[in-house]
GULOTI-730107 format. One record per residue: residue number from 0; residue in one letter; x, z, y of N, C-alpha, C in turn. Coordinates in steps of 0.1 Angstrom, whole numbers, always signed. Example, Ala and Ser with C-alpha at 12.3 -4.5 7.8 and 13.67 -1.06 7.14 Angstrom:
// GULOTI-730107
<0 A <+132 +78 -57> <+123 +78 -45> <+132 +78 -33>>;
<1 S <+128 +71 -22> <+137 +71 -11> <+129 +79 +0>>;
This chain:
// GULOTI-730107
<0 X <-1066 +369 -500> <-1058 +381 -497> <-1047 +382 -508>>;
<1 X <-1036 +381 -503> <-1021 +385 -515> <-1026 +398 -520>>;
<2 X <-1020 +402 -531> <-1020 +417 -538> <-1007 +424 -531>>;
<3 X <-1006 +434 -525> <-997 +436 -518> <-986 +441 -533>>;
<4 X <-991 +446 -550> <-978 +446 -556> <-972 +435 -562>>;
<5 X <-982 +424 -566> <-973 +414 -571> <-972 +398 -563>>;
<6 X <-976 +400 -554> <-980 +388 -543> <-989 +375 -544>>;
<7 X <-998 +378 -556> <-1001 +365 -563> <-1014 +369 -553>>;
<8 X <-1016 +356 -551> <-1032 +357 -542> <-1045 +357 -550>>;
<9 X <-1044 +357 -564> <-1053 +360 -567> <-1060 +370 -574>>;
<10 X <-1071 +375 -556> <-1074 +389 -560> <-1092 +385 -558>>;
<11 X <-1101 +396 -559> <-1110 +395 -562> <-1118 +410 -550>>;
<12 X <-1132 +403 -546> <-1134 +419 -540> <-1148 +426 -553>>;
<13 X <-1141 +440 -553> <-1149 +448 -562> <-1160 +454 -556>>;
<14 X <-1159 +458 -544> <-1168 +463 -532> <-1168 +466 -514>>;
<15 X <-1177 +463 -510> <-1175 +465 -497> <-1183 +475 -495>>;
<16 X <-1177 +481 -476> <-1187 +493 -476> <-1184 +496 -459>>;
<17 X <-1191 +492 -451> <-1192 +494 -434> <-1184 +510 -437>>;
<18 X <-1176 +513 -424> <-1173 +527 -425> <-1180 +536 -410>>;
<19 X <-1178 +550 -413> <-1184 +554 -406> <-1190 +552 -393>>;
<20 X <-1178 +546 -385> <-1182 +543 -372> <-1192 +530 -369>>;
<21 X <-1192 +522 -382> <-1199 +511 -382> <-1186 +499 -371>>;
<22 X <-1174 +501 -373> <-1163 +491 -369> <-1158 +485 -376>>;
<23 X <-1160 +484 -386> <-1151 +482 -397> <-1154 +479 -408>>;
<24 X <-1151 +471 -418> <-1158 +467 -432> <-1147 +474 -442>>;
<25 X <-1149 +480 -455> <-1135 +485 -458> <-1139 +476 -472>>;
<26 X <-1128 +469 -480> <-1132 +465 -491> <-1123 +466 -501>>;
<27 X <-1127 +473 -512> <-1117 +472 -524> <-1119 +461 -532>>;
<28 X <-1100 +462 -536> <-1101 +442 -545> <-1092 +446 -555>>;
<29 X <-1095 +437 -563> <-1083 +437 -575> <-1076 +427 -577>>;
<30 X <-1063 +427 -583> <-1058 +417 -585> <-1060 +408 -597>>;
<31 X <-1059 +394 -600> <-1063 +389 -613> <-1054 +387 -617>>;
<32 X <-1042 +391 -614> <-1027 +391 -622> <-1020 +405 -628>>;
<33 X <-1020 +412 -620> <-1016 +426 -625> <-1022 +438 -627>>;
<34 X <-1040 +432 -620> <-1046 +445 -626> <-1047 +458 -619>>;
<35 X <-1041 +458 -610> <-1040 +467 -599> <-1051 +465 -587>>;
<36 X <-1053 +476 -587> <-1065 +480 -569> <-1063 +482 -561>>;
<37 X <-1064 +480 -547> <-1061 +482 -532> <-1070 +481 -525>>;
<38 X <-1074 +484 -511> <-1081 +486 -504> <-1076 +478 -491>>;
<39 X <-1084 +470 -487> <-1084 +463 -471> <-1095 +469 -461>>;
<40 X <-1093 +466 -447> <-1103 +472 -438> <-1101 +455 -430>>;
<41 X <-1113 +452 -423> <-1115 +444 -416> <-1122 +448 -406>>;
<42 X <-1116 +442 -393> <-1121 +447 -378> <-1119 +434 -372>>;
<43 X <-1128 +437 -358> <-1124 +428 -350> <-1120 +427 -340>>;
<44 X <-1109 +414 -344> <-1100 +419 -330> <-1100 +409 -316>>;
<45 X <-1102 +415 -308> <-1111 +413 -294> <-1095 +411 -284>>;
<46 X <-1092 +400 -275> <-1080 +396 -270> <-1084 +399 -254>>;
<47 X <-1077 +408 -247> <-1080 +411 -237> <-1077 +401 -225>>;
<48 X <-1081 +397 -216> <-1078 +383 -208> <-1061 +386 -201>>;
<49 X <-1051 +374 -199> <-1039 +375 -186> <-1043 +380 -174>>;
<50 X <-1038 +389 -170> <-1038 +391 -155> <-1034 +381 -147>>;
<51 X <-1041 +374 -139> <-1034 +364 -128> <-1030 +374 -116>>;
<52 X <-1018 +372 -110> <-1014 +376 -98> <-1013 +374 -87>>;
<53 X <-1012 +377 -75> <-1018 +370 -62> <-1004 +360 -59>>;
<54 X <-995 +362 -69> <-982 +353 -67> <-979 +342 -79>>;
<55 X <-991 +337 -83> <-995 +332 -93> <-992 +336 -110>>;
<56 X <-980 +347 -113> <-979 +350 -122> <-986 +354 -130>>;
<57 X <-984 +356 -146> <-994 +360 -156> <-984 +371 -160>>;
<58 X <-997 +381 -164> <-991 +394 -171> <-1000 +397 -182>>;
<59 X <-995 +405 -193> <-1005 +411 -203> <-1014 +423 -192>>;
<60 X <-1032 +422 -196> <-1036 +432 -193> <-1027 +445 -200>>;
<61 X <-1026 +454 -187> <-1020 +471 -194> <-1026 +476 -186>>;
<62 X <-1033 +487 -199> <-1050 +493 -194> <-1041 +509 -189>>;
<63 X <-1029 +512 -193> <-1018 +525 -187> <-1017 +523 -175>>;
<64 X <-1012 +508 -170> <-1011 +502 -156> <-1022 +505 -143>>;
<65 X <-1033 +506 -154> <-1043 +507 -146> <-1048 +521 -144>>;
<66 X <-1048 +531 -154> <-1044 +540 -157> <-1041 +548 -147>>;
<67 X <-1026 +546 -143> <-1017 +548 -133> <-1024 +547 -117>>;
<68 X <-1028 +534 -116> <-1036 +535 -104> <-1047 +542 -98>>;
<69 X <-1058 +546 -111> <-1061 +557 -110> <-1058 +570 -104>>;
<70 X <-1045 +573 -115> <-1040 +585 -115> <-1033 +588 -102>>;
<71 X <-1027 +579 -98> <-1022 +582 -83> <-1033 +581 -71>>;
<72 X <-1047 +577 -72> <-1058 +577 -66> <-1062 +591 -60>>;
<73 X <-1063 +595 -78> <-1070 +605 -76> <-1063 +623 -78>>;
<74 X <-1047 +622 -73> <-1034 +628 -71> <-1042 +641 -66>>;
<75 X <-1044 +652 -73> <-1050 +665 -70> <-1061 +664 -61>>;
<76 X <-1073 +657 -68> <-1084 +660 -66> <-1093 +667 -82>>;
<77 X <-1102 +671 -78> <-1111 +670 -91> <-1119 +664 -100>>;
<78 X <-1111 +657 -108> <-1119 +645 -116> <-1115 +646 -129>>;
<79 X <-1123 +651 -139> <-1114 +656 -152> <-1112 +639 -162>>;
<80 X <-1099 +641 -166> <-1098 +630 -173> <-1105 +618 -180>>;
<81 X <-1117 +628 -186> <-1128 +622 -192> <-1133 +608 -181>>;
<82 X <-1135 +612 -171> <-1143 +602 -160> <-1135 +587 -167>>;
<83 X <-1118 +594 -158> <-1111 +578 -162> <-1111 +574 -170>>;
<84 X <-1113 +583 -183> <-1109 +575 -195> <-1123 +563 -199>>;
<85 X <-1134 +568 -193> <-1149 +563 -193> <-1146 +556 -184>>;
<86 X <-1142 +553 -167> <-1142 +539 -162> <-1132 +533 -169>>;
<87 X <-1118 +531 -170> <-1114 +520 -180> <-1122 +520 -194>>;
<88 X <-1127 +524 -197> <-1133 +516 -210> <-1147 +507 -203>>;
<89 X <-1150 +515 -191> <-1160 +500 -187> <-1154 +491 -179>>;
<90 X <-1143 +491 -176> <-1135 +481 -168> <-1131 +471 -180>>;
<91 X <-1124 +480 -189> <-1118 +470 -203> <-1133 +462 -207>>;
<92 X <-1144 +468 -211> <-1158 +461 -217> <-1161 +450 -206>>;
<93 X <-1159 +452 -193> <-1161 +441 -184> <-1153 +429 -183>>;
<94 X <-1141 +428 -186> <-1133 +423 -185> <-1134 +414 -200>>;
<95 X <-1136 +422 -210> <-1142 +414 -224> <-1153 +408 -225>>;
<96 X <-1162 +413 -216> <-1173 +410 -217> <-1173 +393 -207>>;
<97 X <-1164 +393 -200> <-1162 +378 -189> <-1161 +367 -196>>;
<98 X <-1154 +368 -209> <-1150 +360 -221> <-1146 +347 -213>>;
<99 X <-1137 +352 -203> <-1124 +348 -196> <-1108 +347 -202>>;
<100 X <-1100 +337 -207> <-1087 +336 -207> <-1074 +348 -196>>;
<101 X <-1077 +342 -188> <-1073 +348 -173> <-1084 +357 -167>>;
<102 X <-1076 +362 -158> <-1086 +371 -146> <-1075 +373 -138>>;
<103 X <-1082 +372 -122> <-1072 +376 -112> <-1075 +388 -108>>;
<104 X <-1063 +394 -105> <-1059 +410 -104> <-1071 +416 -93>>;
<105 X <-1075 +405 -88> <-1085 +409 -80> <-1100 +416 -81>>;
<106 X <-1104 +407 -94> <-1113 +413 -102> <-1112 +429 -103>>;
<107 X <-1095 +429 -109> <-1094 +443 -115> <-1093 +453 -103>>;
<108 X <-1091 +450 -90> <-1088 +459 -78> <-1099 +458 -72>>;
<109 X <-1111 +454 -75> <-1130 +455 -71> <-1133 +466 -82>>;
<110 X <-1128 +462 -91> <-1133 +474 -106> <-1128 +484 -102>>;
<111 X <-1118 +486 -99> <-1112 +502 -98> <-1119 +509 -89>>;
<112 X <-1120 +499 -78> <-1127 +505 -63> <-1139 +507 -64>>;
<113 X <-1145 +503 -70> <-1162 +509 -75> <-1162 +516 -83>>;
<114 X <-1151 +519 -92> <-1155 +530 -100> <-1151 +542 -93>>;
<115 X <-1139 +542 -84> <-1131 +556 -82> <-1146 +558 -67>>;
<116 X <-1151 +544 -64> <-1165 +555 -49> <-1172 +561 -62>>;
<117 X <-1176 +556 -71> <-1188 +565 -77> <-1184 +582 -82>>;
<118 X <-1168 +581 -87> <-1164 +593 -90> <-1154 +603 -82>>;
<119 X <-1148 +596 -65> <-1143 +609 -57> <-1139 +598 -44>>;
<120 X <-1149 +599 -35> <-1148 +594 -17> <-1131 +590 -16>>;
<121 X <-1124 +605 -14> <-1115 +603 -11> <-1101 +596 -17>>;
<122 X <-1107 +596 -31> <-1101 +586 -41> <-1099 +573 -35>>;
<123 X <-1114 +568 -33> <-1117 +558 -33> <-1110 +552 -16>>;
<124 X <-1107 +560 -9> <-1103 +556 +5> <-1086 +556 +2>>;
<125 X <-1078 +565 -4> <-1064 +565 -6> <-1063 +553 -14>>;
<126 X <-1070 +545 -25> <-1069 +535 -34> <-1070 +521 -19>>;
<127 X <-1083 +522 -16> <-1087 +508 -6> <-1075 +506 +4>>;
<128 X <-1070 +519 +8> <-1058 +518 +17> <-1045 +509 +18>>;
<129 X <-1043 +511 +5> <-1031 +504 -3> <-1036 +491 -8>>;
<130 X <-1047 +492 -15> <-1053 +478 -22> <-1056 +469 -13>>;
<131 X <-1064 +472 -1> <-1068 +463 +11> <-1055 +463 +24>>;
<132 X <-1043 +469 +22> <-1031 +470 +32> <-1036 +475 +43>>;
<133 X <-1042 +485 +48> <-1048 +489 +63> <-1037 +489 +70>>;
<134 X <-1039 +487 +80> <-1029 +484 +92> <-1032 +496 +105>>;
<135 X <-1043 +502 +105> <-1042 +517 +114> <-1054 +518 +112>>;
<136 X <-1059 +532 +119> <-1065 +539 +118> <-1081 +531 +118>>;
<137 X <-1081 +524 +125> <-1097 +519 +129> <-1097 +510 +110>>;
<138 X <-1087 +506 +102> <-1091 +501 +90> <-1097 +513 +80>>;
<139 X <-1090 +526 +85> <-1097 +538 +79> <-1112 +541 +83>>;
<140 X <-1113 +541 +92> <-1127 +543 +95> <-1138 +531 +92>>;
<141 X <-1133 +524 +94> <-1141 +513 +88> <-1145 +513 +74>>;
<142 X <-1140 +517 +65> <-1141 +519 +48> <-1145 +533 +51>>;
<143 X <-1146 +542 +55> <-1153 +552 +59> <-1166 +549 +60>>;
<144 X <-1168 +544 +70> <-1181 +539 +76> <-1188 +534 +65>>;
<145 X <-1184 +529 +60> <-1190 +520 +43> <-1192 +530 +34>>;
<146 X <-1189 +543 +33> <-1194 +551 +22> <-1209 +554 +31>>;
């Protein structure tokens, strides 16, 4: 690790010490050139997979994007934020957890659809509508029928 004042890399660590959350290692070092102390934190960092798209394109996962889908799901019903913010973090943990490069968007439009039935019906029928393209009324009832 450079000393961030005199840039010479040779520094030394004086102590480490897990921080609260237990995420993180924080470690103070010194430098063997100028004598000076600083502090580093080490985490780790977890690379979320490409979205594959039904048009073969690649996108960065964007967990707002998804977010969004939600949010227009569940457009004045009762779901307090907390819920969403708890299924994308198990959508993101699943998705990490695949220790997959890619993933196709499809994955991610099964995830949303199981999480929005377990937290509001009619969520979950305005989302499948658009996500599955219903074409009339008997595709409504049919995903109906399935709750």
């Amino acid at each position: 690790m450079k000393c961030p004042f005199c840039g010479d890399a040779d520094t030394q660590v004086i102590d480490s010490r897990v921080n609260d959350e237990g995420n993180a290692i924080r470690r103070r070092r010194k430098c063997g050139v100028c004598d000076k102390r600083f502090t580093t934190y080490e985490t780790a960092e977890l690379m979320m997979p490409q979205v594959v798209k039904s048009n073969g394109t690649r996108e960065a996962f964007d967990r707002e994007k998804l977010r969004l889908s939600f949010t227009r799901a569940l457009h004045k019903r009762p779901v307090p934020t907390e819920y969403v913010d708890r299924a994308l973090d198990r959508i993101s943990q699943k998705l990490l957890s695949l220790g997959e490069r890619e993933v196709p968007t499809r994955v991610l439009g099964e995830s949303v659809m199981h999480e929005l039935k377990l937290m509001d019906k009619v969520a979950y029928i305005r989302f499948a509508s658009v996500y599955r393209s219903f074409s009339d009324v008997d595709d409504f009832n049919e995903a109906i029928r399935e709750l």
